[in-house]
C-alpha positions as CSV (number, residue, x, y, z in Angstrom):
1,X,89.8,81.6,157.2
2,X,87.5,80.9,154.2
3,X,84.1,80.1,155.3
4,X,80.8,79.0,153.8
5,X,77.4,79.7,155.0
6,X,74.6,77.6,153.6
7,X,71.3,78.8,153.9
8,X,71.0,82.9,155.1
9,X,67.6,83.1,157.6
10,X,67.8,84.3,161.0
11,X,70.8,81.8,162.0
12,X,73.1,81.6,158.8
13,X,72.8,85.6,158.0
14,X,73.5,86.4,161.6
15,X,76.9,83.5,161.8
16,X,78.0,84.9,158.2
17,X,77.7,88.6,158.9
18,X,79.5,88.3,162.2
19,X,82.4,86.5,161.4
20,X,83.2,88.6,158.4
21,X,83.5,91.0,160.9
22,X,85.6,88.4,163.2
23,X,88.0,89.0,159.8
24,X,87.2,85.8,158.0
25,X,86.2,85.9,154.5
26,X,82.5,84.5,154.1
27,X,80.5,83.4,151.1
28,X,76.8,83.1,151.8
29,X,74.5,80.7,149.5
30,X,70.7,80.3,149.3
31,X,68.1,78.4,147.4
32,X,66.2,81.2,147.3
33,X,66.9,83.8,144.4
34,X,64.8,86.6,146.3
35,X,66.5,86.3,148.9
36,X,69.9,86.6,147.3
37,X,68.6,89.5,145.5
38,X,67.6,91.1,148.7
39,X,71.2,90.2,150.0
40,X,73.3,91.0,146.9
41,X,71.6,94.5,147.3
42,X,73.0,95.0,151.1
43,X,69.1,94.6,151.8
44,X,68.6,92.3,155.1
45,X,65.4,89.5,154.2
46,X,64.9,90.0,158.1
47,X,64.4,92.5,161.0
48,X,67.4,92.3,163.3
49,X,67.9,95.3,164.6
50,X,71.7,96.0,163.6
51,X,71.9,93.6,161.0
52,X,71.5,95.9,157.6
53,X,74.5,98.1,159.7
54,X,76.6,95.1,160.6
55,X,75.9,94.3,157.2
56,X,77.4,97.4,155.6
57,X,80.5,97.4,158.0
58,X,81.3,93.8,156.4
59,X,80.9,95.1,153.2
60,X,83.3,97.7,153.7
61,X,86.0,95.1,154.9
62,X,85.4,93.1,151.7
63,X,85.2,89.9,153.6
64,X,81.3,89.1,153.1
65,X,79.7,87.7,149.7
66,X,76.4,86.4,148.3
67,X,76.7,83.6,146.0
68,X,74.3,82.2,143.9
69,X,76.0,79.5,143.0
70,X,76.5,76.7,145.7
71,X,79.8,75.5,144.3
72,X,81.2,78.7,144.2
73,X,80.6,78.9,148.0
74,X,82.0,75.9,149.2
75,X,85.1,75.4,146.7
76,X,88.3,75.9,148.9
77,X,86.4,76.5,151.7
78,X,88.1,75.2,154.9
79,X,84.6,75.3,157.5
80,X,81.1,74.8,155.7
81,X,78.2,76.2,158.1
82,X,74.8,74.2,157.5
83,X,72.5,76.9,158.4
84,X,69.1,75.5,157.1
85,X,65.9,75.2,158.1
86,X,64.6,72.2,160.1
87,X,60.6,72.5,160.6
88,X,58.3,70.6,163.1
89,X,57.0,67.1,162.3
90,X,53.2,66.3,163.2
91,X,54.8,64.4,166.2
92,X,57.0,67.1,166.6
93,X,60.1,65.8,166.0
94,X,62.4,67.9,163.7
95,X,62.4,67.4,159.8
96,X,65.7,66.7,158.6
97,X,65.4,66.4,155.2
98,X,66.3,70.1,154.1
99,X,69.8,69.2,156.0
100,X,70.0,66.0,154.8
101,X,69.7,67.5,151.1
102,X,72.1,70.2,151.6
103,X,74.6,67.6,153.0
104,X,74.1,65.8,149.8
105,X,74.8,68.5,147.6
106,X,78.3,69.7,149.1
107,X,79.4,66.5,149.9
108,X,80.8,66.3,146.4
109,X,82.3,70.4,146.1
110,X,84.5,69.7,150.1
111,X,88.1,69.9,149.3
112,X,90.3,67.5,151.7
113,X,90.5,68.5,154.6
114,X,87.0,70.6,155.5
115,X,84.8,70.6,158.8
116,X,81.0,71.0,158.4
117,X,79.2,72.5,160.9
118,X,76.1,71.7,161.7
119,X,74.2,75.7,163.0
120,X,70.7,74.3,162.6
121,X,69.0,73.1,165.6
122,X,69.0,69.6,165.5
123,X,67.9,66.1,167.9
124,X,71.0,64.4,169.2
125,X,72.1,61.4,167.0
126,X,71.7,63.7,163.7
127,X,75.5,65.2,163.3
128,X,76.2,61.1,162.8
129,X,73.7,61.2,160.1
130,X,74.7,63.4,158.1
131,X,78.2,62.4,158.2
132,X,77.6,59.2,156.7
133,X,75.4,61.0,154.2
134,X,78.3,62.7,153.4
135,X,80.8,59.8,153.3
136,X,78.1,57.6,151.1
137,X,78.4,60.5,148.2
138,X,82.0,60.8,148.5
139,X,83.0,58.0,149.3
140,X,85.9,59.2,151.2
141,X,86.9,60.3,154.6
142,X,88.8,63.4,154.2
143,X,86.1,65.2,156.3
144,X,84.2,66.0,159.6
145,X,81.2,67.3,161.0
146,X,81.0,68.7,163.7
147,X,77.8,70.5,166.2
148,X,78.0,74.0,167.1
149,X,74.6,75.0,167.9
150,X,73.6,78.7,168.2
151,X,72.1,80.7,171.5
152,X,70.9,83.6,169.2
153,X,67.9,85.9,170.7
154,X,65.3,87.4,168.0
155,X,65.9,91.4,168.7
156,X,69.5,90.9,170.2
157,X,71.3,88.7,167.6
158,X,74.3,90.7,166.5
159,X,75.3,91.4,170.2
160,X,74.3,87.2,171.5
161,X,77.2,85.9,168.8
162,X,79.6,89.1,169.2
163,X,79.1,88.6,173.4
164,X,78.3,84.8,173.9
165,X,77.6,82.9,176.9
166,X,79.6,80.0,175.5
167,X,80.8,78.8,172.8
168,X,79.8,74.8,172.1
169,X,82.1,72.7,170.0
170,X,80.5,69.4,169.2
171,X,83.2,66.8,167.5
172,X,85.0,63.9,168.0
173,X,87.9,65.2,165.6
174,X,90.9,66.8,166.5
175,X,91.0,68.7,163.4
176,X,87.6,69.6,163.3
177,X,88.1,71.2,167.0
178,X,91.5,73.3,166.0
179,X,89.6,74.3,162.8
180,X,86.6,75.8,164.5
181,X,88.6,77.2,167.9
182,X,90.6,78.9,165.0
183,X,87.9,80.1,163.6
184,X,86.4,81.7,167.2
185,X,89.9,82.5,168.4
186,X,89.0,86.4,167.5
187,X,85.5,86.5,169.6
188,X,87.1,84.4,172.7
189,X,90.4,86.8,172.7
190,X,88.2,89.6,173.1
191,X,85.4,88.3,175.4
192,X,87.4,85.7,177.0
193,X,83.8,83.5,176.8
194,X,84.3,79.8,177.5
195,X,84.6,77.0,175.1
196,X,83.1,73.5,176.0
197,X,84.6,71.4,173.6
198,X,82.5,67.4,173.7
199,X,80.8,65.2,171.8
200,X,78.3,65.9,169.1
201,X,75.6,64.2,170.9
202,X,76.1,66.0,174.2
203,X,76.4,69.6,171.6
204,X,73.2,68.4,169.8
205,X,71.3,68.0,173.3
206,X,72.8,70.9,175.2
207,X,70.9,72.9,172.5
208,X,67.7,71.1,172.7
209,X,67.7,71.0,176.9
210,X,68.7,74.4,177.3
211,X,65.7,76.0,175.0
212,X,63.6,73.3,176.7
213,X,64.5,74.7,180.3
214,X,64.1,78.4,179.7
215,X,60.7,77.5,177.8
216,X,59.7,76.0,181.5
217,X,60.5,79.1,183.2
218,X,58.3,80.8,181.6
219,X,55.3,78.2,181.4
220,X,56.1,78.3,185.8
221,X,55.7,82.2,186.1
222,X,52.7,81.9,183.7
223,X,51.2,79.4,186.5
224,X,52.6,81.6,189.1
225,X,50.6,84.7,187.7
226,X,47.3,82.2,187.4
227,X,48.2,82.0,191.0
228,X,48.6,85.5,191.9
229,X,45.7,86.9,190.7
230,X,43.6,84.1,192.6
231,X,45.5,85.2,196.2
232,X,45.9,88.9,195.6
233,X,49.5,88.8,194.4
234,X,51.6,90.6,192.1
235,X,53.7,88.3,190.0
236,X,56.1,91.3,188.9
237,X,57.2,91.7,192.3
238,X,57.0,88.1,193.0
239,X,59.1,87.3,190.0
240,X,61.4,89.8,191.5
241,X,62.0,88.0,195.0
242,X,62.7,84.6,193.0
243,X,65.2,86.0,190.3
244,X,67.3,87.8,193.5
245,X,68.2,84.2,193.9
246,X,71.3,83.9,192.1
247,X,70.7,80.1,192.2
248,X,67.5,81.2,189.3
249,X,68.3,84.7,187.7
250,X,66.1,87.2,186.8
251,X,66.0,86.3,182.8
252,X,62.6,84.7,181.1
253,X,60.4,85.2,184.2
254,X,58.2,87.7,182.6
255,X,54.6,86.8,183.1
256,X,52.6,86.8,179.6
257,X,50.6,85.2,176.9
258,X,52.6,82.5,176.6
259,X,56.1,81.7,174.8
260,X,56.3,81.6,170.8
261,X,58.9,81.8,168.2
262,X,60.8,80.0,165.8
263,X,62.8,78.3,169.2
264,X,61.0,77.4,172.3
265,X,58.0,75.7,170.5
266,X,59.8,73.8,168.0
267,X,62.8,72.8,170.6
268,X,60.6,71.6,173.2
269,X,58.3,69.5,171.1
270,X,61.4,68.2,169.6
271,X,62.9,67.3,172.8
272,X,59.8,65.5,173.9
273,X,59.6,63.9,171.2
274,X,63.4,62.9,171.6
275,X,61.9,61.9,175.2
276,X,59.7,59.0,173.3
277,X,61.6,58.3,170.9
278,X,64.4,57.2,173.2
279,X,61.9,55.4,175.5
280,X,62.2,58.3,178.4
281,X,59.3,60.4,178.2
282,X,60.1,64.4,178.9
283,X,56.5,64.7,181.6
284,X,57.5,68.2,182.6
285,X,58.3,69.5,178.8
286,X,54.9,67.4,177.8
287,X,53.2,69.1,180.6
288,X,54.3,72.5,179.4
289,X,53.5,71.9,175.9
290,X,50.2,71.9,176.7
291,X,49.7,74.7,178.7
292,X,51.5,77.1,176.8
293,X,49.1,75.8,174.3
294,X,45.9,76.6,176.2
295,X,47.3,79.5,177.4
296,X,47.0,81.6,174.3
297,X,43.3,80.9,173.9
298,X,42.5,80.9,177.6
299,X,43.2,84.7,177.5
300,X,41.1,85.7,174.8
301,X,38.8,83.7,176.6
302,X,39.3,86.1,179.6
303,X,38.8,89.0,177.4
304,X,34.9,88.6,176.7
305,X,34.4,87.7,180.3
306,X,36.4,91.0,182.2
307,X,35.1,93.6,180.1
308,X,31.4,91.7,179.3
309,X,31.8,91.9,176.0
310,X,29.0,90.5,173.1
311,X,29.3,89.3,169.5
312,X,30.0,92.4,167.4
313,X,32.4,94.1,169.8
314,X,35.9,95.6,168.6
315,X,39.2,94.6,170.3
316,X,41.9,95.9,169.5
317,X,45.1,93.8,169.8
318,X,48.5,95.8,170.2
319,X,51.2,93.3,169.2
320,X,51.3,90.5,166.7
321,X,55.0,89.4,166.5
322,X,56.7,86.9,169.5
323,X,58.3,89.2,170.7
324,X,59.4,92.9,170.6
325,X,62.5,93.6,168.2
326,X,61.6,91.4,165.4
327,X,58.8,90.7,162.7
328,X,58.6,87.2,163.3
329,X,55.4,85.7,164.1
330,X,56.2,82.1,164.1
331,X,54.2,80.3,166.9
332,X,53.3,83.7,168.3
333,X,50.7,83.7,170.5
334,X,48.6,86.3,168.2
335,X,47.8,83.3,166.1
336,X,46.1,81.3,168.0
337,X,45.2,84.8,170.3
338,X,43.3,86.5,167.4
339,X,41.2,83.7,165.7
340,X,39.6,83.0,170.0
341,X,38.8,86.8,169.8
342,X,37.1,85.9,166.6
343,X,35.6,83.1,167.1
344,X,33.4,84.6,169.8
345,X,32.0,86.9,167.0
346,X,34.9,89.9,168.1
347,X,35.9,92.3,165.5
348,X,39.4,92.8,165.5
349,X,42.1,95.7,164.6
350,X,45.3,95.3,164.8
351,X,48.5,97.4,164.7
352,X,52.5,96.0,164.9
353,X,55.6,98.0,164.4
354,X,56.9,95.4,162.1
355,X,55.0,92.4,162.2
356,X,52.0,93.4,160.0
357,X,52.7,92.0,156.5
358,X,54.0,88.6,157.8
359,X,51.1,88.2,160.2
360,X,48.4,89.5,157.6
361,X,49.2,86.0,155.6
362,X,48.3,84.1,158.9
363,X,45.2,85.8,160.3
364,X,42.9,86.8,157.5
365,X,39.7,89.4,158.3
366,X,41.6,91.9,160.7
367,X,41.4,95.3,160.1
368,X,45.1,96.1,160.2
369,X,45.7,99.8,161.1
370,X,48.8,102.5,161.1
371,X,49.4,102.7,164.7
372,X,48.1,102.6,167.7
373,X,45.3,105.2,168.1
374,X,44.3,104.1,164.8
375,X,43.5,100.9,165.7
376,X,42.2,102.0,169.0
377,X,39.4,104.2,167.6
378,X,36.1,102.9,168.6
379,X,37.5,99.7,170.6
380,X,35.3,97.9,173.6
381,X,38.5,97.2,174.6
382,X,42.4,97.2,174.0
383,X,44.6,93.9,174.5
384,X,48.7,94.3,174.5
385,X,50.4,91.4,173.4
386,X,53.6,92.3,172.2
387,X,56.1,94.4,174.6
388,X,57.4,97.1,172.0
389,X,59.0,99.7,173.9
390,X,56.1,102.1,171.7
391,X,53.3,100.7,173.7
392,X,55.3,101.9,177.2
393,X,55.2,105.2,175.7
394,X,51.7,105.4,175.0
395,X,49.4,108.8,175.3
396,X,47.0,106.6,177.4
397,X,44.4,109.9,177.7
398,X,44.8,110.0,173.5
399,X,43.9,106.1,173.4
400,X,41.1,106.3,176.0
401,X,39.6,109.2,174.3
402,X,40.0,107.3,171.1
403,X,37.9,103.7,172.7
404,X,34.5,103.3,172.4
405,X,34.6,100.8,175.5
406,X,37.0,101.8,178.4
407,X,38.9,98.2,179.2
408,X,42.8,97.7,178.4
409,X,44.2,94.0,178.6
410,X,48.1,94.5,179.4
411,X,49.3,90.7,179.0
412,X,52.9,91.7,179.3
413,X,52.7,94.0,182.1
414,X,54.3,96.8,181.0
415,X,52.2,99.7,182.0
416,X,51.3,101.1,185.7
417,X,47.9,100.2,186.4
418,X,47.6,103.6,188.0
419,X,48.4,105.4,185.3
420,X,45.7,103.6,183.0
421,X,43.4,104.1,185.7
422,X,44.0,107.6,186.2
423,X,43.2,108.0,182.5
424,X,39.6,106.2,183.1
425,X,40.1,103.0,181.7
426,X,39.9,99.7,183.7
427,X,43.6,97.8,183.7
428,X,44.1,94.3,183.7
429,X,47.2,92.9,183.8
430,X,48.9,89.2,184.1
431,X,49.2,88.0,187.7
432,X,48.6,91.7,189.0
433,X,45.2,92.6,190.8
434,X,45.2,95.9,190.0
435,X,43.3,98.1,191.0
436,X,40.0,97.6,193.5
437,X,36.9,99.1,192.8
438,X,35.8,101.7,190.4
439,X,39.4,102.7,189.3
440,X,38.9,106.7,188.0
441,X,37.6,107.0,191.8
442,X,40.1,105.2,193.3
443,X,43.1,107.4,192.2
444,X,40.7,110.3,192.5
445,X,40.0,109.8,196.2
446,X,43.7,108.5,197.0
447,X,44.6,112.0,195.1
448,X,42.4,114.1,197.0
449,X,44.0,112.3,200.2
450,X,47.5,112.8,199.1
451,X,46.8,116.7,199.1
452,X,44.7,116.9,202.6
């Protein structure tokens, strides 16, 4: 099937790439020249881990193109995928108007009969808009649009669309729903994952709901981790005994710094705001708005308190992107994280595996360093904020010889606190107690037991 992809970030590159390799032939189109450059060069604008390989295996089968030219992507093609971006309002409702201009500008280049799908994230009520955008240009109604919103994970993208969970067909047309089953009938064949074919409306707020929902399972194991550390808990085991309950699952009840991204922010401000909007305010998404918000600060507030730190001290800060597996710092909590730290007169270095030239245009006056010892050298104390599979594998004797101070933050829990302690350093972790005492002599004595 000939497909269009209009606008190649995160969602559109990932949709185009992977059905090329479904065997449909794809023509990808973006406003930005760079970025087609980038493309047109087999060069990935983004870190997806995969992607510049998926990228080449489409390539090889001839059935992926960069366009610069918008009509050339859309003439004769039978599904156009909206794939644009769709920013926060002040109230945080979504900005449409990127959508609504790229509507406008292909309403004219559709040939008779073509489905429009709408991939960006977008408030229920909006498919309906930007059909009659559509119709006003043309003028005709040899056309649909339809919602088929994306479940993509940062760091796991290739494998969320080529494994889905479900596939979501949004659209009251009959032609529009044989176009787009036709156009998955290569993934379901092979993964057998189900299609819920409904309204646009109920596609436009499945989207919106389910990013909302996961969002509060995290804000509850962050307040369950408050809780721990108050009672003498440990929320990783805790978190354990509650995901065993198949009714909940296991997934997004990691205990951390709070949620980020270019998803769970932006969708659940935008389904609050759908809340008010419709008259039926969201309380529990408000609620965790906020304390997702406070959240990020809070611990940096922790920070000068544990390890008594003063104006002048060095903290380092392991971690600036969202999450591991990408470079995206959008809403991550480093930037609100790092400008606490330096607000209470901290110095701050920084290392990321990736994230380091997209975060240095956020958060000016950190000393930005090649890895982790590096920025280490001469800390008061060390703060991990991002859970790279690196900082697991950290020579924690190297980076305690390298600290000036002897504290280490672990906000995503991913280290034994024995092991830092056994290394001399002080642990402190999210939710966990750690460990009692002076903590060199508490694995000292307990090793000294051991062998007696």
């Amino acid at each position: 099937m000939d497909v269009a992809i209009i606008g190649t970030g995160y969602v559109g590159l990932t949709t185009g790439v992977c059905l090329a390799l479904l065997g449909h032939e794809v023509r990808c189109h973006d406003v930005d020249p760079g970025r087609m450059d980038k493309l047109a060069r087999g060069r990935p604008p983004i870190y997806e881990p995969g992607m510049e390989q998926a990228m080449r295996a489409a390539a090889r089968k001839r059935s992926l193109h960069f366009v610069s030219e918008l009509a050339d992507a859309v003439r004769g093609a039978k599904a156009v995928f909206l794939s644009v971006g769709t920013p926060s309002l002040p109230d945080g409702d979504i900005d449409l108007s990127y959508l609504e201009a790229a509507a406008r500008q292909i309403a004219p280049l559709l040939a008779p009969f073509t489905t429009v799908v709408v991939k960006s994230t977008v408030t229920v009520g909006s498919c309906r808009r930007l059909e009659q955008i559509i119709r006003d240009v043309r003028g005709a109604g040899d056309f649909a649009v339809a919602a088929n919103p994306e479940f993509l994970r940062e760091g796991s993208a290739i494998d969320d669309f080529m494994h889905p969970d479900r596939i979501i067909i949004g659209s009251d047309d009959e032609r529009a729903t044989t176009t787009l089953k036709e156009l998955y009938g290569p993934l379901v064949a092979r993964t057998d994952a189900p299609v819920l074919v409904t309204s646009a409306e109920n596609a436009e707020m499945v989207k919106h709901a389910a990013n909302a929902f996961l969002a509060m399972k995290i804000g509850f194991i962050n307040e369950v981790a408050d809780l721990c550390e108050r009672a003498g808990a440990d929320v990783t085991t805790v978190a354990k005994g509650i995901g065993l309950d198949q009714r909940i699952g296991p997934a997004f009840l990691q205990a951390g710094p709070g949620f980020g991204g270019s998803c769970f922010p932006k969708d659940a401000r935008a389904f609050a705001a759908t809340g008010r909007r419709n008259g039926v305010p969201q309380s529990l998404v408000e609620t965790l708005i906020e304390g997702n918000d406070r959240r990020k600060t809070a611990l940096a507030r922790r920070i000068a308190f544990k390890a008594n730190l003063r104006k002048g001290a060095v903290v380092a800060v392991l971690g600036v992107a969202f999450k591991a597996a990408t470079d995206d710092v959008r809403e991550s909590p480093a930037l609100a994280f790092i400008p606490a730290l330096q607000d209470q007169g901290f110095v701050v270095r920084a290392f990321d595996p990736q994230a380091m030239p997209t975060a240095a245009k956020e958060l000016p006056d950190v000393n930005w360093c090649s890895d982790a010892y590096e920025a280490a050298t001469g800390a008061d104390a060390v703060v991990i904020l991002t859970d790279w599979k690196n900082f697991t594998e950290l020579d924690l004797g190297r980076l305690s010889e390298r600290m000036k101070g002897s504290t280490l933050f672990d906000f995503r829990n991913i280290l034994q606190p024995e092991a830092v302690a056994a290394c001399g350093m002080t642990y402190f972790g999210v939710g966990r107690a750690g460990l009692p005492g002076d903590k060199r002599q508490y694995v000292e004595k307990r090793a000294v037991a051991a062998a007696n």
